[in-house]
N, C-alpha and C positions, 0 to 999 in steps of 0.2 A: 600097816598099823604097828607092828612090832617096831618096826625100824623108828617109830615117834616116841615107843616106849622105851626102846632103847636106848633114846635120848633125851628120857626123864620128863616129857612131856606129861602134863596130868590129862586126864580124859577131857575136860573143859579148854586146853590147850589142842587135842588130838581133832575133837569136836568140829573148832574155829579153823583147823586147819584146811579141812575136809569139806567143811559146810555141812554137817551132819549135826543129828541131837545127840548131847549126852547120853542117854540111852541108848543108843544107837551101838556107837563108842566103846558101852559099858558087855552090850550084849558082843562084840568082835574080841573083846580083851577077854572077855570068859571063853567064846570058841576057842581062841587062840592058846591059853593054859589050860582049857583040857583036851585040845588037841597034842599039845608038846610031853602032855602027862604032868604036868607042873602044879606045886599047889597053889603059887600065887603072882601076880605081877613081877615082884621082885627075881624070881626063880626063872620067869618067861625073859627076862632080862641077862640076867647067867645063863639063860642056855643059847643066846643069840649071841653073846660072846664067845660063850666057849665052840660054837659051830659058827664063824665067818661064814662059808660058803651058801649057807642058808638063801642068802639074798640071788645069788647065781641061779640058785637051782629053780627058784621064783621066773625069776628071766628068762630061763629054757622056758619054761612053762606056758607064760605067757610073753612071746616075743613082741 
């Protein structure tokens, strides 16, 4: 889900992609920025760029 918002996808776009409800969507994107420490979408976005290997370490994780 980061990876959708890091490519600007609105929640109703993330939603469709997923087959999920908007609220759904909306409750991931709040775990997501207050797991990162981040105030807002925007921020959860800057911090997925400024750490590339983000997605890697996801990978290990779940192979």
């Amino acid at each position: 889900m980061l990876a959708a918002l890091s490519q600007g996808h609105s929640n109703a776009e993330i939603a469709e992609q997923l087959f999920i409800e908007i609220g759904t969507v909306k409750t991931h994107v709040s775990s997501i920025i207050r797991g990162l420490g981040v105030r807002d979408r925007v921020q959860a976005i800057v911090w997925a760029y400024q750490h590339p290997g983000w997605q890697a370490d996801i990978e290990k994780e779940h192979p």
